[in-house]
C-alpha positions as CSV (number, residue, x, y, z in Angstrom):
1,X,124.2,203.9,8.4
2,X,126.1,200.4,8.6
3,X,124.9,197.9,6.5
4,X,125.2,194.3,6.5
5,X,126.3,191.8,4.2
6,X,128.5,188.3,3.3
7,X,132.1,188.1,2.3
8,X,132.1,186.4,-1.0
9,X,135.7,186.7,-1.9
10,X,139.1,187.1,-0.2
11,X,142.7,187.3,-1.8
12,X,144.5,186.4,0.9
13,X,148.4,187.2,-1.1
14,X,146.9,191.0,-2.5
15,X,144.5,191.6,0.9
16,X,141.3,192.5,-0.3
17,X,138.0,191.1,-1.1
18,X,134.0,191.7,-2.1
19,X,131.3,192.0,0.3
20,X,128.1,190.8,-1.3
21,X,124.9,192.7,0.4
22,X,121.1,192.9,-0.5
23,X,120.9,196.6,0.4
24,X,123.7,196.8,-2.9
25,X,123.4,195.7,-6.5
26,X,126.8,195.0,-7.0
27,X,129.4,193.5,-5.1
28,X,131.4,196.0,-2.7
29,X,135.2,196.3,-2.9
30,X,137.1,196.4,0.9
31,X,140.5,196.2,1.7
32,X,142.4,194.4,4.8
33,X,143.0,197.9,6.1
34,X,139.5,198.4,5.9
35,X,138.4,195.1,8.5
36,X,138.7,195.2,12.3
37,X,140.0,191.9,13.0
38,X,143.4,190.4,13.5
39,X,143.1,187.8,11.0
40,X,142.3,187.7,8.0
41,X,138.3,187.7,7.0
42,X,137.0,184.3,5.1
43,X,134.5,183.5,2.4
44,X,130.9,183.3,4.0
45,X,131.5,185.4,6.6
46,X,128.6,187.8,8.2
47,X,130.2,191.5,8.5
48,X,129.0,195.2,8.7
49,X,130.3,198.0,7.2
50,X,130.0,201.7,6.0
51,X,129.9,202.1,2.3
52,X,131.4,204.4,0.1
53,X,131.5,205.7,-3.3
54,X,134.5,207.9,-4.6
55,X,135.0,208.8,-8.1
56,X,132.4,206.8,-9.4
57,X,134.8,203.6,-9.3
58,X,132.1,201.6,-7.6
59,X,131.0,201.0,-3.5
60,X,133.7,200.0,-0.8
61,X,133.4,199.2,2.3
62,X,135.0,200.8,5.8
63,X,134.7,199.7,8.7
64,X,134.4,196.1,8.2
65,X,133.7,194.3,11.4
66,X,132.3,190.8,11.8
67,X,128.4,190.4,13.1
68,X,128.5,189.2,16.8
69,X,126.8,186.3,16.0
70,X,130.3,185.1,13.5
71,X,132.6,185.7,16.1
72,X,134.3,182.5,16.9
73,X,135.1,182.4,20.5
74,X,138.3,180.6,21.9
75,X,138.3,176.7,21.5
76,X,138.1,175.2,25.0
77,X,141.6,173.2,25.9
78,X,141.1,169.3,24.6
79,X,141.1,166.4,27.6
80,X,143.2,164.2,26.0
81,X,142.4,161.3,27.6
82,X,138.7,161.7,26.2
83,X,138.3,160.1,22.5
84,X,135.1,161.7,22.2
85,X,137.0,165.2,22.7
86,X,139.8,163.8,20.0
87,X,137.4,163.3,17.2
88,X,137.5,166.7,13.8
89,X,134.8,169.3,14.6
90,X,132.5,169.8,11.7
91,X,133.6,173.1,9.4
92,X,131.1,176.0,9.8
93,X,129.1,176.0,6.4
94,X,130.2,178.5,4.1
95,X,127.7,180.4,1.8
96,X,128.8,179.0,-2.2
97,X,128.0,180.3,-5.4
98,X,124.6,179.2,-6.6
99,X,124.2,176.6,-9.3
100,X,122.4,179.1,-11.6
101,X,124.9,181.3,-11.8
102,X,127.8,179.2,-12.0
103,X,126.0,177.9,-15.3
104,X,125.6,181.3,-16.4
105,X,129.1,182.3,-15.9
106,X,130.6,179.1,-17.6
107,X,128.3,179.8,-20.5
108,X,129.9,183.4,-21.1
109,X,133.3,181.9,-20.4
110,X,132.8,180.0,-23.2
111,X,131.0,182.5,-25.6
112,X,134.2,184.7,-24.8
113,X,136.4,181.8,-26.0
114,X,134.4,181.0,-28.9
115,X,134.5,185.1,-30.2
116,X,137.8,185.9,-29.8
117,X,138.6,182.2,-32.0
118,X,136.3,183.7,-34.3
119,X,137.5,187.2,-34.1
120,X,140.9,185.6,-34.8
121,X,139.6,183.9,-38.1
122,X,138.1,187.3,-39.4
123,X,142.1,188.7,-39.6
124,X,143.5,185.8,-40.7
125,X,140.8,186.0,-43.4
126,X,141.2,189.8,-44.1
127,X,144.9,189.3,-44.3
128,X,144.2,186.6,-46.8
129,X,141.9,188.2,-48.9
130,X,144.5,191.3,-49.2
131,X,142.7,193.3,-46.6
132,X,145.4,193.4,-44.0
133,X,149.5,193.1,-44.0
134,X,150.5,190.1,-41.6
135,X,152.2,192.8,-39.5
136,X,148.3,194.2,-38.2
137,X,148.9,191.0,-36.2
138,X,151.6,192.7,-34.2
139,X,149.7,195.3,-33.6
140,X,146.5,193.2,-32.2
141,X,148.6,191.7,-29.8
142,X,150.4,194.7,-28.7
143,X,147.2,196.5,-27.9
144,X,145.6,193.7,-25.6
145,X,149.3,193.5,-24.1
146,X,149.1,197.0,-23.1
147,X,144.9,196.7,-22.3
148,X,145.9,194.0,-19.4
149,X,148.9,196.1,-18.2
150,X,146.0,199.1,-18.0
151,X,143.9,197.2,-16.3
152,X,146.9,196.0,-13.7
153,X,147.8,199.2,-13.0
154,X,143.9,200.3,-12.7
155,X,143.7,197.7,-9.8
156,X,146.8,198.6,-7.7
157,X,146.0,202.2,-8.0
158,X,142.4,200.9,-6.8
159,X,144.2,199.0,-3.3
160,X,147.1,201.2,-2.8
161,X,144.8,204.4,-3.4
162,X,147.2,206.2,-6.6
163,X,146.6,207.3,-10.1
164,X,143.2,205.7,-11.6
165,X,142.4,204.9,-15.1
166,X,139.0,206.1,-16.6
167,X,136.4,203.8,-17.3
168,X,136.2,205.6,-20.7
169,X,140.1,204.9,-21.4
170,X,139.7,200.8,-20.5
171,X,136.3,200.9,-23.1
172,X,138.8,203.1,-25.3
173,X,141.3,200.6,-25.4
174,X,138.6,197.6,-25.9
175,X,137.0,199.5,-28.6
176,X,140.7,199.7,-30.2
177,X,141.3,195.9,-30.3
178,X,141.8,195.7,-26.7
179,X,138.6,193.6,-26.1
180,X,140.6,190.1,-25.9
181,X,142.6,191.4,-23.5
182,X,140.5,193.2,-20.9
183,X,138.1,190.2,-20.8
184,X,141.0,188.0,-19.8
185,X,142.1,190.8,-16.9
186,X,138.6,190.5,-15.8
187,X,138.7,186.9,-15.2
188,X,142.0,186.8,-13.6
189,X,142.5,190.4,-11.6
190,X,138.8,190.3,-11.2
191,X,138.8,194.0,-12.1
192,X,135.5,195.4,-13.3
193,X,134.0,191.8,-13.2
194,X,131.2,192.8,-11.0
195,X,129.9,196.6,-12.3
196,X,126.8,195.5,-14.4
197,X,126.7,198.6,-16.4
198,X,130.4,198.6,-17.1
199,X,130.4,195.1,-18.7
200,X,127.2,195.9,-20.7
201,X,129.3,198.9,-22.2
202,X,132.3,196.6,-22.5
203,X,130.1,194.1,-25.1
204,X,128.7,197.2,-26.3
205,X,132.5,197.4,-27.4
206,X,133.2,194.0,-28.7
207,X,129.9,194.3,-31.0
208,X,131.2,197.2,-32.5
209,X,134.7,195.4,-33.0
210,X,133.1,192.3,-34.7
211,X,130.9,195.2,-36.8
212,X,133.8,196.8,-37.8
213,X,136.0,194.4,-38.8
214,X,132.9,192.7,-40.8
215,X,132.2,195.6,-43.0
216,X,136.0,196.5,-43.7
217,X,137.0,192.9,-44.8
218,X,133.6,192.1,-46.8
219,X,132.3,195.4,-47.8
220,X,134.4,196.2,-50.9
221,X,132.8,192.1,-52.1
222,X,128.9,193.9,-51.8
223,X,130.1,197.0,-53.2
224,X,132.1,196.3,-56.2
């Protein structure tokens, strides 16, 4: 059965996009192979598709075809001698984010920000207080480098249809240190952004981080 939905988001350099629909909870993946049209699809456009699920990656969508009613039809030629026919024609309104959750997603931007500052302080005070050598640094970094490159390779795999990560490997790597890392490939691949119960895990992961590192730094303080 086709359902019916909005385009929310389009990379017009990689191709693909999200289809926001009310008959889906989250938003549903589809590539430019994947729409009907010559041209490329834009933000706030009506479509239909056929959803899928494969491998329990989350819903794309096949198919894609514009409703009939967002069909532009050919622009009638211009009488240039008639100013009236010279003036801009109004934009067609596109659908925008609401206010709501714009707020909402500027608040966890900066509770992100704020953690990982803090998460910082814990090592540097762990290293001070003998807890840590200043080489564990090295290895924080290295281990978000290589979460981000996971998560890059997770998304081409996902568009060009290869080899795909495990959702369990990218919590894997969080719950090693990784955290930092895969929140910032989620704000700028926009990879596993939208799968409610895969970011619930995800902070699952970074509360256990904070735990951990909390009881190995401050523990030996309570128990001596």
């Amino acid at each position: 059965m086709r359902k019916q939905g909005t385009v929310v988001r389009w990379d017009s350099e990689r191709g693909f996009g999200f289809i926001r629909s009310p008959d889906t909870v989250v938003e549903i993946f589809f590539h430019r192979r994947d729409y009907s049209e010559n041209r490329a699809p834009a933000e706030g456009l009506s479509v239909t598709f056929e959803e899928i699920h494969v491998g329990g990656k989350g819903p794309r969508a096949l198919s894609v075809r514009p409703t009939p009613n967002a069909i532009e039809s050919p622009a009638p030629p211009v009488d240039l001698d008639d100013p009236v026919a010279l003036l801009p024609r109004s934009r067609p309104v596109q659908r925008s984010t609401p206010q709501h959750v714009k707020k909402r997603e500027e608040r966890l931007y900066w509770t992100a920000l704020g953690l990982m500052g803090f998460w910082l302080l814990l090592w540097l005070v762990g290293i001070g207080l003998g807890r840590f050598p200043w080489v564990i640094l090295t290895g924080v970094i290295m281990i978000n480098l290589a979460t981000f490159y996971v998560y890059w390779r997770d998304k081409e795999a996902a568009i060009q249809g290869g080899w795909r990560a495990s959702e369990n490997q990218l919590h894997g790597l969080a719950l090693l240190g990784g955290w930092p890392g895969a929140w910032f490939a989620h704000q700028i691949l926009r990879h596993k952004s939208s799968k409610q119960a895969f970011r619930t895990l995800y902070w699952v992961t970074v509360a256990v981080n904070f735990l951990a590192l909390l009881a190995w730094i401050f523990w030996p303080q309570f128990s001596g």
